[in-house]
N, C-alpha and C positions, 0 to 999 in steps of 0.2 A: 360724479362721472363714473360708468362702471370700465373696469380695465379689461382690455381684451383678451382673454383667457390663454394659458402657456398647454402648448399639449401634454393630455397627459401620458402619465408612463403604458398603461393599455395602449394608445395607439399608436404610440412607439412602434409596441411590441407588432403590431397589426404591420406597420409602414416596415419595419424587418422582417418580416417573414414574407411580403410580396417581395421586396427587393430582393433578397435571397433568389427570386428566379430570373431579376431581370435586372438587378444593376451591374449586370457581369459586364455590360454594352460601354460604359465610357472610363476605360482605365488609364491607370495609373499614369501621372506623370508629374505625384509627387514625390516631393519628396528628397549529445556529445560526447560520441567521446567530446570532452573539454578538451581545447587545447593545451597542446604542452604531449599529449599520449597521440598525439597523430600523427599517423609514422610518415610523414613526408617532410623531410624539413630540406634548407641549403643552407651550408657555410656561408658565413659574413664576414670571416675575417680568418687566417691563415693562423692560428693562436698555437697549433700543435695537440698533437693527442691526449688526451689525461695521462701522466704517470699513475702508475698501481698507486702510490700513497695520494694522490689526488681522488682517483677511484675509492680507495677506500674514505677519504672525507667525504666525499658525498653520499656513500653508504650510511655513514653516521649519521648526517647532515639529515636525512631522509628518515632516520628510522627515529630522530628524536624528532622533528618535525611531524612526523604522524602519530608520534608519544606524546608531542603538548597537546592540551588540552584547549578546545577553544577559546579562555580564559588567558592564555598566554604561560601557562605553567606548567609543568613538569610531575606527573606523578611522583609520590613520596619512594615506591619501589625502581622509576626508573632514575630516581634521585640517588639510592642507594646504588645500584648497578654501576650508574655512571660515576660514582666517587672511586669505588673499589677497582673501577676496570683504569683508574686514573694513578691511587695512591698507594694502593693495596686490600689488603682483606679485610673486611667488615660484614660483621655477624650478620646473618639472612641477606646477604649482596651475592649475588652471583656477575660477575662480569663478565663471562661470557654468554649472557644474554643477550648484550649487544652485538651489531654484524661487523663491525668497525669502530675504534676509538680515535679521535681526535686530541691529537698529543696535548694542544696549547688551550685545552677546554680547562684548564684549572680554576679558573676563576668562577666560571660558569658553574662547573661542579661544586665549591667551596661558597657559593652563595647560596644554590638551591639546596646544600645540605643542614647551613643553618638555616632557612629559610624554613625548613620541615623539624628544626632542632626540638623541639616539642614531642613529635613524634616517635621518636629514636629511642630505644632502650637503652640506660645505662651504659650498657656493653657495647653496643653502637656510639654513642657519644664518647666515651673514652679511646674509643678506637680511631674517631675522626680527631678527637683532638688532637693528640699524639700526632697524628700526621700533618695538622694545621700548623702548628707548636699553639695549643692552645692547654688552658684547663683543663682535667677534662670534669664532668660532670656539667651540673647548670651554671656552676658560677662563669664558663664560657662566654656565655650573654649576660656582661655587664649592664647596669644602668646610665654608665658613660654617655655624652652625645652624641646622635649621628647611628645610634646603634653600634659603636665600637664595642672589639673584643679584647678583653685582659690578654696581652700579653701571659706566655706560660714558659718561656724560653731567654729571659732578660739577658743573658751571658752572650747568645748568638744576635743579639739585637744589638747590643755594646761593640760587638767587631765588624758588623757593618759599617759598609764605608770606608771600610781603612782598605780594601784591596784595590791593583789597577783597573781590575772590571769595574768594581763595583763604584770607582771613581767616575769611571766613561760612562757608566750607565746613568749614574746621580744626573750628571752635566748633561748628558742627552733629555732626562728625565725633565730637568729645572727648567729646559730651554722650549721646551715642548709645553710647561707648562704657562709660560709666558707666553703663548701664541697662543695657547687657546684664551686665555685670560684677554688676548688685545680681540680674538674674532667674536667671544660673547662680551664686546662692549665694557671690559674693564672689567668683568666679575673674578673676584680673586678668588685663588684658593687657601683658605685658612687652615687646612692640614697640612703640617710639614711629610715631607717623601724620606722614605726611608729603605735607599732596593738592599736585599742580600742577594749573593752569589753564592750556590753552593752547589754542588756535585749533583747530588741526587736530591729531590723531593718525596720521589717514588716513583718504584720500579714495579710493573707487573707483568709479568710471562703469561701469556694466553693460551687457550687449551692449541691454537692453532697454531702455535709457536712464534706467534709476533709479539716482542715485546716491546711496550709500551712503556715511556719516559716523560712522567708530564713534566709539560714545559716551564711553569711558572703560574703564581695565582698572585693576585692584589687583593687585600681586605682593609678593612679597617679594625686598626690596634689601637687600645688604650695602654699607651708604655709608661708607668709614673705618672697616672693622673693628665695626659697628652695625647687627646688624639691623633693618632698618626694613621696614615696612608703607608701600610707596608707592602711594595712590590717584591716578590722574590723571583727570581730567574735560576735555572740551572744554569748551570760553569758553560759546558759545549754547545748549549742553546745560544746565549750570548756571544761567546765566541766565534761562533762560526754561523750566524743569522744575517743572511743580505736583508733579511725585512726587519732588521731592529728598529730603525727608525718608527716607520710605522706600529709597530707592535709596544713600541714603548708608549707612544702616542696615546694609543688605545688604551693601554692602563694607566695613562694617567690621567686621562675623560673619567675613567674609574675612581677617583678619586675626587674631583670634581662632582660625580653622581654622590659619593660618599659623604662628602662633605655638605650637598643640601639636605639630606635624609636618609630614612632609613631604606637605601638602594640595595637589601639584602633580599628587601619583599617586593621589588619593581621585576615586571613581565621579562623577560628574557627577551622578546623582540624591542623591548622599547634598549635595558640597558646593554646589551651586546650589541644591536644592530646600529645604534648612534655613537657607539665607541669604534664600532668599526669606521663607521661612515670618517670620521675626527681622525682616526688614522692616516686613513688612506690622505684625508684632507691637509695633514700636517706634515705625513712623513712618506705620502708616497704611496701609489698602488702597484701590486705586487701579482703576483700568480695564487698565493694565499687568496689577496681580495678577489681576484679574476673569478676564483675556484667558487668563490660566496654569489658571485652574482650570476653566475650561470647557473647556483641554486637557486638564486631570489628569480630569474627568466624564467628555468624552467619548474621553477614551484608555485607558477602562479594560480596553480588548480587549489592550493589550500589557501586557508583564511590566511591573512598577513599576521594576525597575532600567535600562530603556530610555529614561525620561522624565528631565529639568532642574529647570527651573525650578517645571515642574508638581507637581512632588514634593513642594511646599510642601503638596499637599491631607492626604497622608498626618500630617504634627501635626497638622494638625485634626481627622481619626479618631481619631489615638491622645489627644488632651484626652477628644474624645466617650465614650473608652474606660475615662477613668479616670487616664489617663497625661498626667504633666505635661512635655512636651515640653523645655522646658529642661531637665529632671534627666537627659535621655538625651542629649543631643544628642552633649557629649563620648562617651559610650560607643559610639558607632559610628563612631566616627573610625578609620578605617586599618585597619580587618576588611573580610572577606569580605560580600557582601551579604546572606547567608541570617545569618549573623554580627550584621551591622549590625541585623536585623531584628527577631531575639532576642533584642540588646541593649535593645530598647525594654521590655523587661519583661514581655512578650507571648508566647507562644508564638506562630511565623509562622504558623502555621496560621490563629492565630487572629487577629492583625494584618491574614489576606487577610477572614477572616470582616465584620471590624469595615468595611474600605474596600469590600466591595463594599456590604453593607449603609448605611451611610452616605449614597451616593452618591443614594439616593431623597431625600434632604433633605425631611423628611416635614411638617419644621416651615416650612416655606416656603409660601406662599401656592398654589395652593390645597392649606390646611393639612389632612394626613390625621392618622386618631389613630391613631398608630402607635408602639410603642415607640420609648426611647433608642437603641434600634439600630441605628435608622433615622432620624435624628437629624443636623445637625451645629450643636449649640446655641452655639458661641462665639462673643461678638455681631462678629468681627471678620471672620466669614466670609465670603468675597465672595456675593453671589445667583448660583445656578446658573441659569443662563436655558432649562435642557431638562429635561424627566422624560420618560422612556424609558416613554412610554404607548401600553399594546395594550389590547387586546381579546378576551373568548373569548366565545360563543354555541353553542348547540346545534346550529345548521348551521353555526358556523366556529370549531372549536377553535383553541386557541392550540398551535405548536409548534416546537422549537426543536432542529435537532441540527447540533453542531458540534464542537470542538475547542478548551480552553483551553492559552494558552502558561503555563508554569509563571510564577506568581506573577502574574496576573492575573485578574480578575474581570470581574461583569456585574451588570445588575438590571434588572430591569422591574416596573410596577405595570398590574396588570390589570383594566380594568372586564368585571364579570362579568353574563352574560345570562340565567338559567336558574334550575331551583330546586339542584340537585344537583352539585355541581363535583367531579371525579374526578382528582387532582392524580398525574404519576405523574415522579419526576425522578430523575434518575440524575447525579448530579456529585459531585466529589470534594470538594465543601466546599459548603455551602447553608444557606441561613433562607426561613424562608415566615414570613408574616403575616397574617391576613386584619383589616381596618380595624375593632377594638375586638375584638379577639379576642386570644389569644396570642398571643405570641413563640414561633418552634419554629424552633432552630438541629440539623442534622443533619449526616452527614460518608456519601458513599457512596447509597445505594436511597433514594430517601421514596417511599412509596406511601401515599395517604388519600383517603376519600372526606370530604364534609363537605355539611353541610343550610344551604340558605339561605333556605329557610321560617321564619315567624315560629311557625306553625303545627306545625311539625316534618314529618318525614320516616319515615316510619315508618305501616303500616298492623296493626300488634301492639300494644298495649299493651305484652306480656310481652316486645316486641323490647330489646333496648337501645339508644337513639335513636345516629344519628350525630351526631359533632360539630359543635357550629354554625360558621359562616363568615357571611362578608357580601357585599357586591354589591362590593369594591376588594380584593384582591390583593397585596402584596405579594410579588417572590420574589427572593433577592439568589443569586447561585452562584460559588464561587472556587476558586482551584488553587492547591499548593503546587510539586507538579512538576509539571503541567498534564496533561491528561487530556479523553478524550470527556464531551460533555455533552450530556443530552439531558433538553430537558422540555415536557411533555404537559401541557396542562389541557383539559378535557372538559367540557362544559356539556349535562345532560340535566334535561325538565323531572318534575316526579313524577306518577304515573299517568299514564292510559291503557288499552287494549284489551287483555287477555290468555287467560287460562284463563275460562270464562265460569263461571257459580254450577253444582257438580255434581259426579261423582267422575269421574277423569279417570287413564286407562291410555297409559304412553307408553315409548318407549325414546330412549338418548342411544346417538349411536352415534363413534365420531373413527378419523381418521386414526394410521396407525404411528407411535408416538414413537421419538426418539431423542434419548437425551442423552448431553450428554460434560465431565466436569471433569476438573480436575490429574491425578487417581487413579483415573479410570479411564472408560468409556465403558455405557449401559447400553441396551437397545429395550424396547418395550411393544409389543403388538399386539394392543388393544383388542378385546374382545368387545360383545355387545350386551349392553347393560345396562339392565334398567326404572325404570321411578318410579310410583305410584301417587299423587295428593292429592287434595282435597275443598274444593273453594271455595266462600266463600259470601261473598257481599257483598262485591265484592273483594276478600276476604282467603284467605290460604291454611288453613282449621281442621285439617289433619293431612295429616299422607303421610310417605313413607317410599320408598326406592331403594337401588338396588345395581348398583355398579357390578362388573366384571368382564374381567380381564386376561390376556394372557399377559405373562409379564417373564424377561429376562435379566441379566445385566451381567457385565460383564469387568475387573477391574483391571487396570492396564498393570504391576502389579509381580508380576500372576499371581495364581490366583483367581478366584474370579466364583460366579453365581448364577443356577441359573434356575426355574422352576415357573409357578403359577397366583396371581395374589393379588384379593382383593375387596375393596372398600370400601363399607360401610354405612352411611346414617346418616337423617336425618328430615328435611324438607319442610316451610318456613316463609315466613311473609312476605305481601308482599303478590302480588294473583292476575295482577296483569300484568308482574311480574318475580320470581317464586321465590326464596327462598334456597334451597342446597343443604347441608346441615350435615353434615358427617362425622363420625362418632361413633366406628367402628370399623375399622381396617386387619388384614387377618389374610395368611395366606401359608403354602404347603403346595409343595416342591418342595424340589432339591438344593443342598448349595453345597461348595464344592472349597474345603479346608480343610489344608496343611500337602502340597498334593497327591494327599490322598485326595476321597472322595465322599462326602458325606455326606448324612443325608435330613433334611430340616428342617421345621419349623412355626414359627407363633409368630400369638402376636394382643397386636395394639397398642391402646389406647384414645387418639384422637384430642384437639385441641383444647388442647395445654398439657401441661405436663410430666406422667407417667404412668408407670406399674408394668404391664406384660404381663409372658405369660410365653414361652419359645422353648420347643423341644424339638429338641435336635439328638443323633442317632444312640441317640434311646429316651431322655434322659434330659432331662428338665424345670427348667428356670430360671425365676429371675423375670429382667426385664430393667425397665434403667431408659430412658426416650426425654426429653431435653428440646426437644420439640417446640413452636417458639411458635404460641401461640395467633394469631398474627397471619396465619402462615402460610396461613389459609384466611378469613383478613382481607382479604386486595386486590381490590380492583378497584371497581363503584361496581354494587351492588345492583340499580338498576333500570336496568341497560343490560344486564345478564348474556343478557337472554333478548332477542333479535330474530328477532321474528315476521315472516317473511314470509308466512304466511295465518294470517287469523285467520276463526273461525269457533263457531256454538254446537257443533258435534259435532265440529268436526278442526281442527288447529291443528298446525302445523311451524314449521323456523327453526331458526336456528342460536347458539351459545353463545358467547359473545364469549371469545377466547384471549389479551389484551391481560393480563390479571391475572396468568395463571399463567407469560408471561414474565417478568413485574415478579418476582414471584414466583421464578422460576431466575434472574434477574440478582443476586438479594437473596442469595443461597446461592450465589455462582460458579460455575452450572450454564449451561451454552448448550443452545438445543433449538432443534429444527426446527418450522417453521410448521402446528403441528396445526390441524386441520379438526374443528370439533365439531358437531355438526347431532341435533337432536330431534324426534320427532311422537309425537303425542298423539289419541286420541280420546275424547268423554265417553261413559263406562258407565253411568250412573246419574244 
């Protein structure tokens, strides 16, 4: 039995470049700057202005964030910079390279400095030791487990503990360790804690006159053959810290990190941002945390393995998600970052879906009804103090084209002005929402039109209405390996001036096409084609057209097609923007087959999968086309036809071409800027 033949890609390419002039007729009704730099935003919530030392953390916060590397790591010189601008002076450090220093980066510093220990000149490593209390030279980096470092100060490790701080600390420390130990499930920690309390760790005076007091760092110490977890804290840091709680907390997840492995060589977003998150989660959020996560909001333009401490926002997506943060936290210990991401039980894909979407915080004052996906319901979430608020109207669409870096996201929320909103976006990961509407997550093309009439949109009964929407917006868009992004919203209102009540004779005429994909390149060179329809009371009651082509195409692996083809179909709608419906595709010319010539026909029926038949060199097939029906779905109905005169007897304008590119971008087709233009007189 022979099987009935699948179209091939040539006549694809033939069936898109007619339609290109005439699937404009039955649309849609499916269905950068990057955000974060767009200057329109509104308060969410009453938080209070940055203090200057807040200002300056996110100075920091920013310039080491655009100093990691995609990789999740810290250049070896801006490793050095930020040790010296933390402890003091070390040979080829300049620390004021940096814009601002973060007092409580000690840890951060003192991991990525051994972490690069390799690198360091003698005279660098003696310099950091001395300031760690470490060795100095190589023997710094014992063979111990866990990556511990030889104690180099036994005498100041002996009087730990005996002070009242350093008592309150220990007890705050043990107790904190016990709660993290019951939220991962009973996993202990086998390094004993060991905090000191001292005055100074290091002092450094900036060229700008601010001086800088790091706060304290956590490592792990080999003391007498013992791995230990050494916290140190400065005296007035402890003393007078409303966020101790929390900050003890955080280093001792540190410790917990230390104790599965070697957490010297783990990403800075994985070990700061999941120490902070254990913080906040154990001992409470603070204006510190708040300050991180109005970084992690407003730094969603960079990849997530770029950020610290911010990274803490990402468990709070993955709870919103479903995902109980302690049960992964271990699994992404000591993998790759696309690794560590997948370990959250996630596909990454869809971990960037949940954080861009997130980021609207929809449940936050002024509260929109917006799905869980838009959500970050954990009561322990700091308030985000910005929503990334625009605007579209009919004289000023919303749009956006830019570029995301892999693993980074965006969102905005839109107040909308019009009746008809024409959504057209193009990103490698997205969700729309319109406020009491669905949820609509997509990967690639979205093309939709949607009605914001209570009344509807539509002048047919027998049409099929568009989807509803509402006057707010939603749109989130994310990257896995990062990619152009580009998104259009369009605001038109419904009715207006068109075809007046009567029968009316016109022709569409366009510009030469040219298209070109993977497999091969194809031209069209439009003829003039009519339309006939009868309006009556606004509305369109019948008509009918035909369009009219020359077409060729060429595959680049040899091959090609050329002849005449037409497209037929009927005239609906309403009478100041027409639908165009295509019912029928037919086609009568040559096609080079095995390197012969062959003479061919075929008629396709439009609109959704369908059975024609070909006839190639006399002999007659059925063929199958799965053609979607959506295909002659894009674009937004009553903006298709602009009339530049309107009149009762003549009427011209032009056919908007915005669709049938969505349209080739949706099928990885490129075309050139066709020109479509119509006139019309009435007969009757």
């Amino acid at each position: 039995m022979s099987q009935t033949p699948r179209l091939p890609r040539w006549i694809l390419s033939l069936l898109l470049l007619a339609l290109l002039v005439t699937a404009c007729g039955d649309a849609g009704n499916t269905g950068t700057s990057i955000p974060g730099s767009d200057p329109s935003t509104t308060s969410t919530t009453d938080a209070g202005a940055p203090t200057p030392d807040e200002e300056a953390e996110a100075a920091a916060t920013d310039y080491l964030a655009e100093a990691r590397a995609a990789d999740g790591y810290l250049p070896t010189q801006v490793v050095l910079d930020l040790f010296a601008a933390l402890y003091g002076p070390v040979p080829g450090a300049d620390p004021n390279r940096l814009p601002a220093v973060r007092s409580h980066d000690g840890t951060l510093a003192a991991r990525n400095i051994l972490r690069v220990w390799d690198e360091l000149t003698p005279e660098q490593q003696g310099a950091v030791a001395g300031y760690l209390d470490l060795p100095p030279g190589p023997q710094a980096q014992s063979s111990a487990p866990n990556g511990a470092l030889a104690a180099y100060r036994p005498s100041v490790l002996a009087q730990s503990g005996t002070s009242e701080l350093e008592a309150s600390v220990t007890a705050l420390a043990l107790s904190s360790a016990e709660q993290i130990k019951a939220n991962m499930g009973g996993r202990p920690l086998n390094l004993p804690i060991r905090v000191i309390v001292q005055d100074d760790l290091g002092t450094v005076t900036r060229d700008d006159g601010t001086v800088v007091n790091v706060a304290g760092d956590t490592l792990p110490v080999d003391i007498d053959g013992v791995t230990t977890c050494r916290m140190r804290f400065r005296t007035d840091e402890v003393a007078s810290d409303s966020t101790l709680p929390s900050t003890v907390a955080h280093e001792v997840f540190h410790c917990f990190q230390f104790d599965a492995g070697d957490a010297l060589s783990w990403q800075d977003w994985i070990v700061e941002g999941q120490a902070e998150w254990v913080g906040a989660r154990i001992g409470g959020t603070n204006r510190t945390t708040d300050g991180f996560f109005q970084d992690w909001i407003g730094g969603h333009t960079r990849t997530v393995f770029a950020h610290d401490y911010p990274a803490a926002g990402l468990y709070w997506a993955l709870e919103q998600a479903g995902i109980d943060p302690w049960g992964v936290l271990p699994a992404m210990w000591g993998v790759g970052n696309v690794e560590a991401l997948a370990a959250t039980g996630l596909a990454p894909g869809e971990v960037m879906q949940w954080l861009a979407t997130t980021d609207v915080h929809a449940n936050e004052s002024p509260l929109l009804d917006l799905a869980p996906f838009w959500q970050l319901g954990s009561p322990d979430v700091p308030p985000a103090r910005l929503r990334n608020q625009q605007s579209a109207s009919p004289d000023n669409p919303f749009e956006r084209d830019t570029s995301l870096q892999a693993y980074s996201r965006g969102s905005w929320i839109l107040d909308l002005e019009g009746d008809i909103a024409e959504i057209l976006i193009d990103a490698p990961i997205g969700a729309l929402q319109f406020e009491g509407k669905d949820h609509t997550p997509f990967e690639g093309a979205f093309a939709g039109t949607f009605c914001l009439r209570e009344e509807g949109c539509t002048c047919d009964p027998a049409e099929p209405p568009l989807p509803e929407g509402s006057d707010t917006l939603a749109l989130a868009v994310a990257a896995e390996t990062g990619g152009a992004v580009s998104v259009k919203v369009e605001m038109t209102e419904f009715g207006g001036e068109g075809f007046a009540d009567g029968r009316w004779a016109g022709e569409i005429t366009a510009t030469p096409i040219f298209v070109t994909s993977s497999g091969g390149q194809g031209e069209g060179n439009p003829l003039i084609s009519a339309f006939e329809l009868t309006a009556e009371e606004g509305r369109v009651t019948g008509g009918a057209y035909m369009v009219a082509m020359e077409l060729s195409t060429q595959l680049f692996a040899g091959g090609g097609a050329q002849g005449f083809g037409t497209i037929s179909g009927t005239i609906s709608g309403c009478a100041f923007s027409p639908r165009l419906i295509p019912t029928t595709f037919t086609f009568e010319g040559t096609v080079e087959i095995a390197g012969q010539e062959q003479a061919v026909t075929f008629v396709i029926p439009l609109g959704g999968a369908g059975t024609g038949t070909i006839q190639v060199a006399g002999q007659e097939l059925p063929i199958n086309i799965d053609f979607p029906a959506e295909g002659g779905n894009i674009g937004n109905p009553y903006r298709m036809w602009q009339f530049a005169t309107r009149g009762r007897e003549a009427v011209s304008g032009t056919l908007d071409n915005a669709p049938f590119l969505a349209f080739m971008r949706a099928v990885d087709l490129t075309v050139n800027d066709v020109i479509m233009e119509f006139s019309a007189t009435r007969i009757g």
